[in-house]
C-alpha positions as CSV (number, residue, x, y, z in Angstrom):
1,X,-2.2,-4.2,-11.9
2,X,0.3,-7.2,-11.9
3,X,-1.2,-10.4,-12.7
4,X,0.8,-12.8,-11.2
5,X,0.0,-16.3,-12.1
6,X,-3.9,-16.7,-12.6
7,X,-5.8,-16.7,-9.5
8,X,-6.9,-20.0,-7.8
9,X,-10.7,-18.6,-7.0
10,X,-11.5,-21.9,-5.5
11,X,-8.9,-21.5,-2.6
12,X,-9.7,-17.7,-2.4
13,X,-13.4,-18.7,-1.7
14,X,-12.4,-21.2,0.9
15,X,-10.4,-18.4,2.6
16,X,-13.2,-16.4,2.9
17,X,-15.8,-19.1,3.5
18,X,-18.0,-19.1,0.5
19,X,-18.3,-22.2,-1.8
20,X,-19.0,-20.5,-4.6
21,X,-18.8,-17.1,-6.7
22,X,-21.3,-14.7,-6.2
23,X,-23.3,-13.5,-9.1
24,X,-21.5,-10.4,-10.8
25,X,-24.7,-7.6,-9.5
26,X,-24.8,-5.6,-6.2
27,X,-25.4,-8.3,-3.8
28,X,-23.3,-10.2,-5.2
29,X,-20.5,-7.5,-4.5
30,X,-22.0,-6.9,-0.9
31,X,-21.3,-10.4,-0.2
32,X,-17.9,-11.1,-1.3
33,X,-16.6,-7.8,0.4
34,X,-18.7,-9.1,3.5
35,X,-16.8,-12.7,3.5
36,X,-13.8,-11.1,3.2
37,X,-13.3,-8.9,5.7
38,X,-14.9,-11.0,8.3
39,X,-12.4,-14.0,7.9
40,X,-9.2,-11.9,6.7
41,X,-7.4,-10.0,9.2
42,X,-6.0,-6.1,8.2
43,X,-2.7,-6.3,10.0
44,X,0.5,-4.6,9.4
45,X,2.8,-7.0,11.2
46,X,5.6,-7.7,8.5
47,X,6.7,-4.4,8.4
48,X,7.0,-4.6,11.9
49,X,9.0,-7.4,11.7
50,X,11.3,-5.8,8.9
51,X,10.2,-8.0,6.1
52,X,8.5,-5.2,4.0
53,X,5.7,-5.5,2.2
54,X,5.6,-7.3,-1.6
55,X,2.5,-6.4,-3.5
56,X,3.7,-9.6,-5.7
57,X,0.4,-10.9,-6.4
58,X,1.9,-14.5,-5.7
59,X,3.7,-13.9,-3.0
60,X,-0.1,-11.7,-2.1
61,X,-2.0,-14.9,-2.4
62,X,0.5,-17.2,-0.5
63,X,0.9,-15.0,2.3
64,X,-2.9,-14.1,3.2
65,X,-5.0,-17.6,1.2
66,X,-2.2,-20.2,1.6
67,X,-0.2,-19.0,5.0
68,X,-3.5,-17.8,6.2
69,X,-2.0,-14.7,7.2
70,X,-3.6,-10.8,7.1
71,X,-2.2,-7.7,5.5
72,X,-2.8,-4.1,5.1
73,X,-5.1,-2.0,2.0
74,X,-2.8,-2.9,-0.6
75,X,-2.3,-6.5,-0.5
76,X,-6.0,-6.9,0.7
77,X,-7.3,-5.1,-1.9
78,X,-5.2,-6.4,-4.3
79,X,-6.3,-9.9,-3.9
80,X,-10.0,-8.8,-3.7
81,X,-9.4,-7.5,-6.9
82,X,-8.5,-10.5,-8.3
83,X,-11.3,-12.3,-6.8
84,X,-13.6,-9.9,-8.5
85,X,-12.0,-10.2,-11.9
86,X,-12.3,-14.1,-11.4
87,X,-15.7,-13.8,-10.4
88,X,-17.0,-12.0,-13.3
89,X,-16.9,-8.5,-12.0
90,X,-15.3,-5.3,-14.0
91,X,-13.3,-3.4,-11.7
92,X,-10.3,-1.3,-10.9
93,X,-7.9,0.0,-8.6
94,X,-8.3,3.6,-6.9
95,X,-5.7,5.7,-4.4
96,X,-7.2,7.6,-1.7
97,X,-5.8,9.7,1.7
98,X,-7.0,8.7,4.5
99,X,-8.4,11.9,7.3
100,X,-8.9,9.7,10.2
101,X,-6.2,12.0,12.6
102,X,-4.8,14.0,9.9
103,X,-3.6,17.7,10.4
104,X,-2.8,18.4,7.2
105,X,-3.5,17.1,3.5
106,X,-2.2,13.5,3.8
107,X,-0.9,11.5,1.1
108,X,-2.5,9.1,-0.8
109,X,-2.3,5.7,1.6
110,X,-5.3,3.3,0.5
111,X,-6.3,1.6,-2.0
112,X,-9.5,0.5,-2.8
113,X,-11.4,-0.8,-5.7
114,X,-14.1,0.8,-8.3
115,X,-16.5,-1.8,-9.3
116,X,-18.9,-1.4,-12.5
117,X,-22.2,-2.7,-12.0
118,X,-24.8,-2.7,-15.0
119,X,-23.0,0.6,-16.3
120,X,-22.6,1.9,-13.0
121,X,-19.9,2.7,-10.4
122,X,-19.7,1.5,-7.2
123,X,-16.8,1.8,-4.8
124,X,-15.9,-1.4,-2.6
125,X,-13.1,-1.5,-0.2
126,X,-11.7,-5.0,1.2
127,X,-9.0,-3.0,3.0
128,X,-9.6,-0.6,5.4
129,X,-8.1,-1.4,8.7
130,X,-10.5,1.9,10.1
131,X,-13.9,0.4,10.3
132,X,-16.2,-1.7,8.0
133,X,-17.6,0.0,5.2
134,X,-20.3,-1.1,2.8
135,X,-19.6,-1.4,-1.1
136,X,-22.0,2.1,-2.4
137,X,-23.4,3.0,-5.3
138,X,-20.8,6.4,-6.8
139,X,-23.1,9.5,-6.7
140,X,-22.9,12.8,-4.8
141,X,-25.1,11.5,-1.9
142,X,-25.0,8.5,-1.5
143,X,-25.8,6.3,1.4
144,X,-25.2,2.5,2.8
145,X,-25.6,1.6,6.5
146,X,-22.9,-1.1,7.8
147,X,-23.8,-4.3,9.9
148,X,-22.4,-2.5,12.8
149,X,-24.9,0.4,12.9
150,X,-23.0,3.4,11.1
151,X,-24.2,5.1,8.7
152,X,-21.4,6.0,5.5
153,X,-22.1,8.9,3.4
154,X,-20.4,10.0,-0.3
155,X,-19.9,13.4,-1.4
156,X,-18.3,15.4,-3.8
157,X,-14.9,17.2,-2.4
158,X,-14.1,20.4,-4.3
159,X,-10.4,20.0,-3.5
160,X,-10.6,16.0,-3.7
161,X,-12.9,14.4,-5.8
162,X,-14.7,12.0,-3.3
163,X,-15.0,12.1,0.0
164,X,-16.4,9.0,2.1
165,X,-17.7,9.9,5.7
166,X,-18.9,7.6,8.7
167,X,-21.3,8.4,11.5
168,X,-21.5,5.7,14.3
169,X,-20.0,4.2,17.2
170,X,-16.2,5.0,18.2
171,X,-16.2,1.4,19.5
172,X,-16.5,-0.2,16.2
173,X,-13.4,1.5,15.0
174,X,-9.6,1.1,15.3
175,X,-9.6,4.1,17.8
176,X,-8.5,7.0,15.6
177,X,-12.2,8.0,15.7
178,X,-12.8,10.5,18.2
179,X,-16.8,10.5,18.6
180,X,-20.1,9.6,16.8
181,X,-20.5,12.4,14.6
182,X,-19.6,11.9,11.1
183,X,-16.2,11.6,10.4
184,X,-14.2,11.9,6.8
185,X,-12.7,8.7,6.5
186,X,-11.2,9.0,2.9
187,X,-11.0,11.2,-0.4
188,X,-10.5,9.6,-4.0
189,X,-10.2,10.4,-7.3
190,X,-11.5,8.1,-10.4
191,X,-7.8,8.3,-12.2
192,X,-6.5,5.4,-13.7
193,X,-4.1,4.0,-11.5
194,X,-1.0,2.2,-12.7
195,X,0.8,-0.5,-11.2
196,X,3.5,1.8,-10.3
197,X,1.2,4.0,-8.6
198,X,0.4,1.4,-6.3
199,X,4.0,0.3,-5.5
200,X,5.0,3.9,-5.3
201,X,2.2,4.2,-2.5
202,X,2.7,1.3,-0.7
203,X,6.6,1.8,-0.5
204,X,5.7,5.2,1.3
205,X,3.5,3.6,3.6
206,X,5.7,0.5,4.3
207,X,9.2,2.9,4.7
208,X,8.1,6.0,5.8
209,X,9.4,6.7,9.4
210,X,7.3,8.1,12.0
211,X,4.0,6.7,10.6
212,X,1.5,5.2,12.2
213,X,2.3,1.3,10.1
214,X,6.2,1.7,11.3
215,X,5.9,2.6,14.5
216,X,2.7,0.4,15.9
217,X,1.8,-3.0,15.2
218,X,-1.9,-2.7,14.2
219,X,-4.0,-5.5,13.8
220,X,-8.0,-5.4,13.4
221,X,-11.0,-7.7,12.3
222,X,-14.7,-6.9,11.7
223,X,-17.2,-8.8,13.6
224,X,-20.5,-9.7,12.2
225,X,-22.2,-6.8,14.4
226,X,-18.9,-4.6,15.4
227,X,-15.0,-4.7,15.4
228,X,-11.9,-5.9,17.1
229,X,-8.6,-3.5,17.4
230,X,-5.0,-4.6,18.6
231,X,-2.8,-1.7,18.3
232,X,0.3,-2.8,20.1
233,X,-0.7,-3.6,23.3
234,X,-4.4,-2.3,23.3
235,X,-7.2,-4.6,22.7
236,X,-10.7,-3.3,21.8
237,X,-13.4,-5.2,20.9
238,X,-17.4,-4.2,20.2
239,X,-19.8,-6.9,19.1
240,X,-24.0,-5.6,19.4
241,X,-23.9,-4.2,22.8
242,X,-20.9,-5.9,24.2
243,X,-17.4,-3.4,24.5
244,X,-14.8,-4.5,26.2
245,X,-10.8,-3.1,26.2
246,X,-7.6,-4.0,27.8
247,X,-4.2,-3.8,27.8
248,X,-2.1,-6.8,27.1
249,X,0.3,-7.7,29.8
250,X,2.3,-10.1,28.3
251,X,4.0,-11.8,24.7
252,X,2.3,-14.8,25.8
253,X,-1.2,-13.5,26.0
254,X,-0.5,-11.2,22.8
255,X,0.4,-14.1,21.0
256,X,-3.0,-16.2,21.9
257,X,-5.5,-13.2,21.3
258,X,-3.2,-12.8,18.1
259,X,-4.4,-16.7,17.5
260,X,-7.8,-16.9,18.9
261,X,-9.3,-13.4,17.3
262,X,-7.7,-12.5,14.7
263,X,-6.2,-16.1,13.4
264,X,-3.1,-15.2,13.0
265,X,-0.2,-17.5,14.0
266,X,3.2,-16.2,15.3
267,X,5.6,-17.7,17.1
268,X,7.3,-16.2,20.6
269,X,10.3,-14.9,18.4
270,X,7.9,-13.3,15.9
271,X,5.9,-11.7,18.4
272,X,9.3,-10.6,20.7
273,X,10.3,-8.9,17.4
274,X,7.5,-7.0,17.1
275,X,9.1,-4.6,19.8
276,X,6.3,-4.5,22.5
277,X,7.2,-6.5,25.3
278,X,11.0,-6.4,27.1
């Protein structure tokens, strides 16, 4: 991965709300993912906005610690990375292909990060804009439940390597989820993974046309007991029992809920550029 200049874990911590590393074990790991994807938004908004996306680890850190900004998997998990390298941890970058909604094999999407605890493997993913899922133990099997009441599951994928699965509510997901049952999120293979690989990856996912980052402004945030979705102009949100969706009449009222729930600050022309309101 690039290094970038070394990591300032102090101000990463404060981003995420935690005053100080987490031991290097299993809980540990549980709780630094757990910080992290409850104060740092997955949004795809730059690209939207035609800036692109620089997996610069600088420009990374400025962007979502300093700006206070969100991104997609590969800037998120790039800086989770980092805070696990600066926290002690052994880990690693992975690629996967996301299922959610696919018809055919899709490319490979995500990123997320393999973690080595005590000898073993464990997968944890700081990035997924789908749902929250737990760091888990690598073996054919495996199990976690998340905060939100689903259930993930690992197994081995002939044709893939690893396949992650989710069974739980629709509501706590970003709507590509189509009922309860379990659902393949993503596959993954444990091949070293080259900086390129991951610019290669994210340049597809950034540029390609007719995708679902370049042509919808997705932005989404777990909650301590659910999730909150905005995909354009479609609000979802599910917190313990309470579900509630709208639409989102107007780039005023985008802009706040932008601000209030997810804590992300744009400005009228920023939000007017994102295409969604005449």
């Amino acid at each position: 991965m690039q290094i970038g200049s070394p990591l300032d874990l102090g101000a990463y911590l404060a981003r995420i709300g935690l005053k100080a590393a987490p031991a290097a074990d299993a809980e540990g790991l549980e709780r630094m993912q757990r910080a992290h994807r409850l104060t740092i938004p997955f949004e795809n908004l730059d690209i939207r906005l035609g800036r692109g996306i620089s997996l610069d680890p600088d420009h990374v850190f400025d962007k979502i610690v300093h700006r206070r900004r969100g991104g997609y998997c590969f800037e998120q998990n790039q800086l989770f990375l980092r805070g696990l390298h600066a926290s002690g941890f052994e880990a690693r970058p992975l690629l996967a292909r996301v299922w959610l909604m696919a018809q055919d094999v899709p490319p490979r999407t995500h990123t997320l990060n393999l973690v080595t605890i005590d000898g073993e493997p464990w997968i944890a993913d700081a990035g997924f804009g789908g749902s929250y899922s737990p760091p888990m133990k690598l073996f054919d099997g495996s199990e976690a439940d998340a905060p939100d009441g689903a259930q993930f599951r690992l197994l081995r994928s002939e044709d893939h390597g690893w396949l992650l699965e989710r069974r739980g509510d629709p509501a706590a997901t970003d709507g590509r989820v189509p009922n309860a049952d379990w659902q393949a999120q993503y596959s993954f293979t444990l091949d070293q993974i080259a900086p390129a690989d991951l610019e290669l990856s994210n340049h597809w996912t950034s540029t390609r046309p007719d995708t679902r980052f370049t042509t919808l402004s997705v932005t989404s945030l777990c909650l301590p007991t659910g999730f909150a979705s905005l995909t354009d102009r479609h609000y979802s949100r599910r917190n313990g029992d309470q579900h509630v969706e709208s639409d989102i009449e107007s780039a005023k009222a985008y802009r706040l809920r932008l601000n209030f729930v997810f804590g992300i600050a744009l400005d009228e022309v920023e939000v007017m550029g994102l295409g969604l309101y005449p």
